[in-house]
Structure formats: structure tokens, C-alpha cells
DOMIMAR-100416 format. One record per atom (N, C-alpha, C, CB): residue number from 1; atom name; residue in three letters; x, y, z. Coordinates in Angstrom, 1 decimal, decimal comma. Glycine has a CB too. Layout:
# DOMIMAR-100416
+-----+----+-----+--------+--------+--------+
!   k !  a !   r !      u !      v !      w !
+-----+----+-----+--------+--------+--------+
! NUM ! CA ! ALA !      X !      Y !      Z !
...
+-----+----+-----+--------+--------+--------+
END
This chain:
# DOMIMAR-100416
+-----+----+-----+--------+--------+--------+
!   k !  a !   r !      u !      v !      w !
+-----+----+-----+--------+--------+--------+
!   1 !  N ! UNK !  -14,5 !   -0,3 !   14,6 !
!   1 ! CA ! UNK !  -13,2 !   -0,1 !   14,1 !
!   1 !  C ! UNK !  -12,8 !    1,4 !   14,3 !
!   1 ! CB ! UNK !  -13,0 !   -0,5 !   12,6 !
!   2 !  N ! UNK !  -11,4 !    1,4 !   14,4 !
!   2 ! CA ! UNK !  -10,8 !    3,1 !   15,0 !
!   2 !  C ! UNK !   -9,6 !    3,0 !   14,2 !
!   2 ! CB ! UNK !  -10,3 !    3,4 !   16,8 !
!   3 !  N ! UNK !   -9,5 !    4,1 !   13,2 !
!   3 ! CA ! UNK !   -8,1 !    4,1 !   12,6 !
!   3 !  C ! UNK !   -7,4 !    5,7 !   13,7 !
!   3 ! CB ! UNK !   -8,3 !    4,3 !   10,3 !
!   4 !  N ! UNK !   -6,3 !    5,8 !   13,4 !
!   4 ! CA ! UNK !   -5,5 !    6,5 !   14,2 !
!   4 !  C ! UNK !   -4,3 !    6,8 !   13,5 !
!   4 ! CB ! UNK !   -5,3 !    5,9 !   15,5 !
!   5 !  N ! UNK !   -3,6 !    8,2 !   13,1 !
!   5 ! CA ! UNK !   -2,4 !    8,0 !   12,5 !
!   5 !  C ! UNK !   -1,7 !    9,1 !   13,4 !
!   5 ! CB ! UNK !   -2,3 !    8,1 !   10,8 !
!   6 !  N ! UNK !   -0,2 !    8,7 !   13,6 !
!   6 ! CA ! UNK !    0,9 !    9,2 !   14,2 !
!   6 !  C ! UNK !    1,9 !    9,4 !   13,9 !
!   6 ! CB ! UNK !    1,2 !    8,9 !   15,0 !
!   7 !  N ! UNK !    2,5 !   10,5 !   14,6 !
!   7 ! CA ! UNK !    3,7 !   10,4 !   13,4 !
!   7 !  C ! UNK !    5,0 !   10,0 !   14,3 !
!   7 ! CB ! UNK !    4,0 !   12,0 !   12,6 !
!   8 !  N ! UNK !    5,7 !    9,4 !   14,0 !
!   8 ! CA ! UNK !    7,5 !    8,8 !   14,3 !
!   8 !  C ! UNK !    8,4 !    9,3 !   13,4 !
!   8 ! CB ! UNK !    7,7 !    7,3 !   14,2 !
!   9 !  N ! UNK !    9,5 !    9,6 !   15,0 !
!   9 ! CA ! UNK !   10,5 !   10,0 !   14,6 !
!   9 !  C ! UNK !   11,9 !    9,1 !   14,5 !
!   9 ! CB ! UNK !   10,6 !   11,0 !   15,2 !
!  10 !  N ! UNK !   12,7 !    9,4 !   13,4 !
!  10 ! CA ! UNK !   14,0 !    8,1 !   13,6 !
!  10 !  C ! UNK !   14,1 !    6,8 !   12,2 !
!  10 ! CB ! UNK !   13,5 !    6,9 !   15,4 !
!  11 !  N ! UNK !   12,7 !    6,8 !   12,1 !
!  11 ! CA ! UNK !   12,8 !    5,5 !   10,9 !
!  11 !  C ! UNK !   13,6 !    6,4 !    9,4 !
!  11 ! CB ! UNK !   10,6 !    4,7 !   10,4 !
!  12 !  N ! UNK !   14,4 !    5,1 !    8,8 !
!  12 ! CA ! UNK !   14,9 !    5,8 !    8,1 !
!  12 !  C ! UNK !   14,6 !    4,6 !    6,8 !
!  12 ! CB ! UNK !   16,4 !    6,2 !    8,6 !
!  13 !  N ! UNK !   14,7 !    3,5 !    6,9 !
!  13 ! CA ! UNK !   14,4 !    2,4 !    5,8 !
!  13 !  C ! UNK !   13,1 !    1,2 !    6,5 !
!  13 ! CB ! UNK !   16,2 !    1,4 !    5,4 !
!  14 !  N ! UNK !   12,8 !    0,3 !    6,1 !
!  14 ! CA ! UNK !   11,9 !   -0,5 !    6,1 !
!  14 !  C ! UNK !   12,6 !   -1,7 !    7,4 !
!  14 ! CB ! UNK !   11,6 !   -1,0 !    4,5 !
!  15 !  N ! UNK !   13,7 !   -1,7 !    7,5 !
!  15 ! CA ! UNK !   13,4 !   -3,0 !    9,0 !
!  15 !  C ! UNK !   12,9 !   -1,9 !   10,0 !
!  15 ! CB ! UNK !   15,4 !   -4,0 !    9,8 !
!  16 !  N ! UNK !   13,4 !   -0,7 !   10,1 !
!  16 ! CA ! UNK !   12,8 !    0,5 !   11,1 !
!  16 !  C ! UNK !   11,2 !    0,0 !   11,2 !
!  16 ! CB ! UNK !   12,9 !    2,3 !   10,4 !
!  17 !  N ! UNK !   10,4 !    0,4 !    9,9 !
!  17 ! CA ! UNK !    9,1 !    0,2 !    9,9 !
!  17 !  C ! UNK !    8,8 !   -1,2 !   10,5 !
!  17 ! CB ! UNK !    8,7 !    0,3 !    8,5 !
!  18 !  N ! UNK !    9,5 !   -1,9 !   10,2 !
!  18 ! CA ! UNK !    9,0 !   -3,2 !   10,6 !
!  18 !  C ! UNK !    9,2 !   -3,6 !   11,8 !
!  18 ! CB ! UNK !    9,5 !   -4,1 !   10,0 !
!  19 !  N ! UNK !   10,2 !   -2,8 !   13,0 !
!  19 ! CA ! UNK !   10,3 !   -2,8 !   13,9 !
!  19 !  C ! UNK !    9,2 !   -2,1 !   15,0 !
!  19 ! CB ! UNK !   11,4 !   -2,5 !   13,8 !
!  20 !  N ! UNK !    9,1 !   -1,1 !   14,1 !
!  20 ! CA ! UNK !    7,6 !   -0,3 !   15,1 !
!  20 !  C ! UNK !    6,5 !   -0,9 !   14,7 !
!  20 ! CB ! UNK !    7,2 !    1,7 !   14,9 !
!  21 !  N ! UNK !    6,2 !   -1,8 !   13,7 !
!  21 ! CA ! UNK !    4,8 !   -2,3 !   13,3 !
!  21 !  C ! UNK !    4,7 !   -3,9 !   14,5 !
!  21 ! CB ! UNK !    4,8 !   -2,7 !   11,3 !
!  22 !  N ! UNK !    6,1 !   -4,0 !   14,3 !
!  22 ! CA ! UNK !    6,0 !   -5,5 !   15,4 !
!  22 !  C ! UNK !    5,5 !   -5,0 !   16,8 !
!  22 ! CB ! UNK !    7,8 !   -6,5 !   15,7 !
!  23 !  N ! UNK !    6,1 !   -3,8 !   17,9 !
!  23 ! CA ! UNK !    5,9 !   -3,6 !   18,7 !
!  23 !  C ! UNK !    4,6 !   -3,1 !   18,7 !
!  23 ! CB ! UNK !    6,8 !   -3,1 !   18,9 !
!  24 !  N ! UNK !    3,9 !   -1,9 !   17,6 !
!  24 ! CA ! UNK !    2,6 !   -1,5 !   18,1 !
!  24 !  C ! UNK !    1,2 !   -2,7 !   18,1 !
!  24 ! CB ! UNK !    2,2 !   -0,1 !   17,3 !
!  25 !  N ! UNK !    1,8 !   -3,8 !   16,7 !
!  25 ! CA ! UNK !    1,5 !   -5,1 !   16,4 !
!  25 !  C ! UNK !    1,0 !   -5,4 !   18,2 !
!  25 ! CB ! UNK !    3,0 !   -6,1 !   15,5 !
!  26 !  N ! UNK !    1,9 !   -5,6 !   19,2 !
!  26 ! CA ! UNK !    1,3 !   -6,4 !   20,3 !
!  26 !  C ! UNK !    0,5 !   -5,2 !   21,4 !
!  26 ! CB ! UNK !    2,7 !   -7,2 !   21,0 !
!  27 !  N ! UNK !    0,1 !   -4,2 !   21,0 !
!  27 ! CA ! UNK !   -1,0 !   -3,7 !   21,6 !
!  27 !  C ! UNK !   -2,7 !   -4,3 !   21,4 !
!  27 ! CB ! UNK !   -0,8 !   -2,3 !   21,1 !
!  28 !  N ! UNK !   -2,6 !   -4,0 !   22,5 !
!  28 ! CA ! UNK !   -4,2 !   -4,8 !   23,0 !
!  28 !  C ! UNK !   -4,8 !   -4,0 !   21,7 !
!  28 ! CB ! UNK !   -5,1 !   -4,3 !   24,9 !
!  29 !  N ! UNK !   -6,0 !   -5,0 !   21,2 !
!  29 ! CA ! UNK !   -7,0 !   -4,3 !   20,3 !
!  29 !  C ! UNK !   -6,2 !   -3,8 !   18,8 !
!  29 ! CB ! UNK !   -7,6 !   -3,0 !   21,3 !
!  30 !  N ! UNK !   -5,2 !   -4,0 !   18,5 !
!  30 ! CA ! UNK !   -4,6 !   -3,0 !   17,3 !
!  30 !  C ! UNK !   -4,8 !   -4,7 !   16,4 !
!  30 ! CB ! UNK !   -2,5 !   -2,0 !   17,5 !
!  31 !  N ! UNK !   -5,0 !   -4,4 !   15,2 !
!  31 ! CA ! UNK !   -5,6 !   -5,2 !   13,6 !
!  31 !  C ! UNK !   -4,6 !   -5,1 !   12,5 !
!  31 ! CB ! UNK !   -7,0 !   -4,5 !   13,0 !
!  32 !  N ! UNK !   -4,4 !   -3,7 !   12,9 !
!  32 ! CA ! UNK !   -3,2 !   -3,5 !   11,5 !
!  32 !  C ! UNK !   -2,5 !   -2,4 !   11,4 !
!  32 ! CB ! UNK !   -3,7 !   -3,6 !   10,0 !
!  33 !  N ! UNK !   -1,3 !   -2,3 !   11,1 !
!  33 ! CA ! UNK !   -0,2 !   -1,0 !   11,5 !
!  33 !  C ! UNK !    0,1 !   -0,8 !    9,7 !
!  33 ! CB ! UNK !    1,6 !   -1,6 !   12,8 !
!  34 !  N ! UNK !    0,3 !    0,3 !    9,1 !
!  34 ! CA ! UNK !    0,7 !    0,6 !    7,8 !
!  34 !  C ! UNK !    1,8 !    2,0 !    8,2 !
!  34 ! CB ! UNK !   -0,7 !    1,0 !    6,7 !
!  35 !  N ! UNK !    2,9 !    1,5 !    7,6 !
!  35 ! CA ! UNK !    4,1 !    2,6 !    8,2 !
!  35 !  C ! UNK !    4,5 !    3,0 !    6,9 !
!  35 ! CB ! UNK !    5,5 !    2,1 !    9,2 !
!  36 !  N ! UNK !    4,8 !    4,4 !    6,5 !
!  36 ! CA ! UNK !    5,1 !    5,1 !    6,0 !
!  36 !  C ! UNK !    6,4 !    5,9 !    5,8 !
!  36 ! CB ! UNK !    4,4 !    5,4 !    6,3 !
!  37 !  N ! UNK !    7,6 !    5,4 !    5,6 !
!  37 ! CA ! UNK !    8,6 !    5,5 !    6,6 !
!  37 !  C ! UNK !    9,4 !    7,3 !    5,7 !
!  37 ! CB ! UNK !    9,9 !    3,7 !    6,7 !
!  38 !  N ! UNK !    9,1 !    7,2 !    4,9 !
!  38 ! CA ! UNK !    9,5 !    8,7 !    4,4 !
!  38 !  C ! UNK !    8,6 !   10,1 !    5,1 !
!  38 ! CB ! UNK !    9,3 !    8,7 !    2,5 !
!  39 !  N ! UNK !    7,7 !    9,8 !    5,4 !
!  39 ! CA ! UNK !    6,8 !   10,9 !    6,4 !
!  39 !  C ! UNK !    7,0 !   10,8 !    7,6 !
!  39 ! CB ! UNK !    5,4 !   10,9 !    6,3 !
!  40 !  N ! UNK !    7,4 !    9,4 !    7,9 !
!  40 ! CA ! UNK !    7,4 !    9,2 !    9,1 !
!  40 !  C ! UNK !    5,9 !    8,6 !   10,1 !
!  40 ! CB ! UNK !    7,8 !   10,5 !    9,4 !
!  41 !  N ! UNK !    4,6 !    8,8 !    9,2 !
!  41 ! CA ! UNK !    2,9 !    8,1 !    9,5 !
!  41 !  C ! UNK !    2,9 !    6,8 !    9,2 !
!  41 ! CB ! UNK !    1,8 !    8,7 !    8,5 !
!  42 !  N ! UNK !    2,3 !    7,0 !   10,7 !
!  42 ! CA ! UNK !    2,0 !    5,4 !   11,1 !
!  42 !  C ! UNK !    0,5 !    5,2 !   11,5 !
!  42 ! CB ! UNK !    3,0 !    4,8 !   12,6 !
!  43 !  N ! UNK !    0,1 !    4,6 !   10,5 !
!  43 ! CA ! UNK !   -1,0 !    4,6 !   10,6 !
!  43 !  C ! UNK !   -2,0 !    3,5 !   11,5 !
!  43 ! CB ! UNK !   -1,1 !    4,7 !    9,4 !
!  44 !  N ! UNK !   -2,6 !    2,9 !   12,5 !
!  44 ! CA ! UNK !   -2,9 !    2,2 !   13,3 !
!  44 !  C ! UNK !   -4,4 !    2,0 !   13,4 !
!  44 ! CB ! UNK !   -2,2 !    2,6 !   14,3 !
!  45 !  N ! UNK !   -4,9 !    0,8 !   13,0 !
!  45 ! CA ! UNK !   -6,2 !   -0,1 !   12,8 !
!  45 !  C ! UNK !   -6,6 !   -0,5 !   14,3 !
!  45 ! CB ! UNK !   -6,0 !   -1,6 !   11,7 !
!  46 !  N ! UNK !   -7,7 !   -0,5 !   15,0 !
!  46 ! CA ! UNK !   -7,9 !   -1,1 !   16,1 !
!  46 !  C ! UNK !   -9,4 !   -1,7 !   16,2 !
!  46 ! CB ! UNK !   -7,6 !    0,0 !   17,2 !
!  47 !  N ! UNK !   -9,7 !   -2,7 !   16,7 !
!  47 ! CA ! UNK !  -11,3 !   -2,5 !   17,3 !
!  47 !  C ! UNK !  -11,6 !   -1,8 !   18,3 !
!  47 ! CB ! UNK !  -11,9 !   -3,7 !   17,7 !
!  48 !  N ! UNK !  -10,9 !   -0,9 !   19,1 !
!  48 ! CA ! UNK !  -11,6 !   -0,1 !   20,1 !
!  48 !  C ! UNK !  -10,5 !    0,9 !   19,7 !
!  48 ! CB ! UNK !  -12,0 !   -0,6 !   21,7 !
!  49 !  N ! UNK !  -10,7 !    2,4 !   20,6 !
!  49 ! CA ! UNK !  -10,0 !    3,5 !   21,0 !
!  49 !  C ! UNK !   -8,6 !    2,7 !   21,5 !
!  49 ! CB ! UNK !  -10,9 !    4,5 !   22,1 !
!  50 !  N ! UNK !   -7,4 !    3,5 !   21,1 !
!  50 ! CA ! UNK !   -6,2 !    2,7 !   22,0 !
!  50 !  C ! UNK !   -5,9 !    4,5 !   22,8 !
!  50 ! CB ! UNK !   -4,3 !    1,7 !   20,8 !
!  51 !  N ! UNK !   -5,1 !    3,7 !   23,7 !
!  51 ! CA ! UNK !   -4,6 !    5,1 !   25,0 !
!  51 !  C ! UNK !   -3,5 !    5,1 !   24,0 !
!  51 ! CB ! UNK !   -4,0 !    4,7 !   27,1 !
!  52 !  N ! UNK !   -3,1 !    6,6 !   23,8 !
!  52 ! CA ! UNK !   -2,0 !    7,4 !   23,2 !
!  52 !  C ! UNK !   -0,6 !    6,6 !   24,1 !
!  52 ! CB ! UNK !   -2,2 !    9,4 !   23,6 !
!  53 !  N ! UNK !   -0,6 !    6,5 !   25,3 !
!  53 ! CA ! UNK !    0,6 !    6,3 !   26,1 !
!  53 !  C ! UNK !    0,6 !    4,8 !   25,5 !
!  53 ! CB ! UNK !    0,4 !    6,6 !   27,9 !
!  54 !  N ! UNK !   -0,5 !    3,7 !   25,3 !
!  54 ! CA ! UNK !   -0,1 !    2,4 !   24,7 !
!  54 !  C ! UNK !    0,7 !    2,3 !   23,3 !
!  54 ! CB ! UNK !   -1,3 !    1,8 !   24,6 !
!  55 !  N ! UNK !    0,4 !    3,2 !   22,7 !
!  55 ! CA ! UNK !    1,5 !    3,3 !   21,7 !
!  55 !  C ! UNK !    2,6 !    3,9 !   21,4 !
!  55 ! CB ! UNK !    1,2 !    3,5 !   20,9 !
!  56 !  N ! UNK !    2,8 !    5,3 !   22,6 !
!  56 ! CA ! UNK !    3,9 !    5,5 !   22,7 !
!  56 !  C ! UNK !    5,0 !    5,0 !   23,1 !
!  56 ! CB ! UNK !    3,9 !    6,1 !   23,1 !
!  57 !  N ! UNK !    4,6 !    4,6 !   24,3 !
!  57 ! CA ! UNK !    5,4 !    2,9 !   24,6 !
!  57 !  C ! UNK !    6,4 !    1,7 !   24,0 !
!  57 ! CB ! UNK !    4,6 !    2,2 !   24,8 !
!  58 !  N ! UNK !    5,2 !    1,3 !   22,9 !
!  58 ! CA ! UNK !    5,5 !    0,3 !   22,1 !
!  58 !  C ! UNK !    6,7 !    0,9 !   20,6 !
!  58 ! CB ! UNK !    3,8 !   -0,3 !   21,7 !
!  59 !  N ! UNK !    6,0 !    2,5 !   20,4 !
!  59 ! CA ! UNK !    7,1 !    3,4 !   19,3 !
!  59 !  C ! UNK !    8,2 !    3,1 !   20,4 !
!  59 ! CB ! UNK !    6,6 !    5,5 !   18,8 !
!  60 !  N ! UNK !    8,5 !    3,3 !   21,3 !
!  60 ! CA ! UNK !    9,6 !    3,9 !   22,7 !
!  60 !  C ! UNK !   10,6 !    2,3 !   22,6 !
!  60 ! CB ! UNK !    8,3 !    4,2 !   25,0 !
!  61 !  N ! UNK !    9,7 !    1,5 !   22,9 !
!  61 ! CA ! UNK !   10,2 !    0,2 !   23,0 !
!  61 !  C ! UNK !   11,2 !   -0,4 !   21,5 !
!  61 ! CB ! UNK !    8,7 !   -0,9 !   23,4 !
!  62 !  N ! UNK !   10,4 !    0,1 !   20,3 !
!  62 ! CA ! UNK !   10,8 !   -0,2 !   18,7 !
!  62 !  C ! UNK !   12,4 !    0,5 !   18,9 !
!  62 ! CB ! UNK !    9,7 !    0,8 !   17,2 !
!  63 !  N ! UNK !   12,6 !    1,6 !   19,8 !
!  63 ! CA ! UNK !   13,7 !    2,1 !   19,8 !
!  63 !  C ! UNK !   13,5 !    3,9 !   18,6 !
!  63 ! CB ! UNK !   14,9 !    0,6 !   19,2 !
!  64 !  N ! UNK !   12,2 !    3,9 !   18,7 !
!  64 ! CA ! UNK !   11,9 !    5,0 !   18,1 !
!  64 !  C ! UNK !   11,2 !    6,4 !   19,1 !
!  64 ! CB ! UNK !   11,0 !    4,5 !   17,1 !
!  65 !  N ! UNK !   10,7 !    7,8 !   18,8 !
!  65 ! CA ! UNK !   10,1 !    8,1 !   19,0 !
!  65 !  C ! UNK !    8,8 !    8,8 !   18,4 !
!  65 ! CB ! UNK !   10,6 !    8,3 !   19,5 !
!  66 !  N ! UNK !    7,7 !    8,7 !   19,3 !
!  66 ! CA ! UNK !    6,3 !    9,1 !   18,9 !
!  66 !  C ! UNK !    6,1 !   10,8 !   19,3 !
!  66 ! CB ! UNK !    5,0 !    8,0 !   19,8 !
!  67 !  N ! UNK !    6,2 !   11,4 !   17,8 !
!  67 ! CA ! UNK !    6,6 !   13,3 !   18,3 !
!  67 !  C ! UNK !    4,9 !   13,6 !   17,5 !
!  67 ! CB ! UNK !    8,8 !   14,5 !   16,8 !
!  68 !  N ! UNK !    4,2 !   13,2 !   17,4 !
!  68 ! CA ! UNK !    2,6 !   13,2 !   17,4 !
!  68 !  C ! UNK !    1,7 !   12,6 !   17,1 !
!  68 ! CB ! UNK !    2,2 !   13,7 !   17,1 !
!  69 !  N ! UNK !    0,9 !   12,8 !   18,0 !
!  69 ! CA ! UNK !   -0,4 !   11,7 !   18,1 !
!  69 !  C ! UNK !   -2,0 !   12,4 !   17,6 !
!  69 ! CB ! UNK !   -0,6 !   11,1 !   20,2 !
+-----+----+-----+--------+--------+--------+
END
């Protein structure tokens, strides 16, 4: 197991959160996403290492952005 936390920018209430947890949700290997939406930490569960660019993507796609990994 690999936990990983990042931070996002943009979320302001909980469908936000729920929008970047669905999208990093369909990355290969990810178990469980816990968002934080007043800090902006997103915290990300995996069974292996994930590529930084796989979840930037998927923050990118939520309609958010990933300002650190």
C-alpha cells in the first residue's frame, strides 16, 4: 500500500470534492481518495506507486487544479 497526499486548487464545497475523488477514483491502482476541501489535501490510497502526471490529469479532468504533489 502507498498513501500520497496533494494538494488542489479550486474546490470550494463537497460536490467539488466529490468530483476530484470520482475522477482520481478511476486511476489504475488507487483504493481510496479522502478530500479535504478547506486545505485543499487530497489524500490518495493505492496498491502500488501512481505517476504524479496520472493524477494530475484526472485533478485536470475534475475541472480542478493539482498546484502540489
Amino acid at each position: 500500500m502507498s498513501q500520497s497526499t496533494y494538494t488542489v486548487s479550486g474546490m470550494v464545497c463537497g460536490h467539488c470534492a466529490g468530483f476530484v475523488t470520482e475522477e482520481i477514483e478511476r486511476v489504475a491502482g488507487v483504493t481510496a481518495v479522502a478530500v479535504d476541501v478547506e486545505s485543499g489535501a487530497v489524500t490518495v490510497t493505492s496498491d502500488r506507486d501512481l505517476d504524479v502526471e496520472d493524477v494530475r490529469a484526472a485533478v485536470e479532468e475534475a475541472g480542478y487544479e493539482l498546484v502540489r504533489a
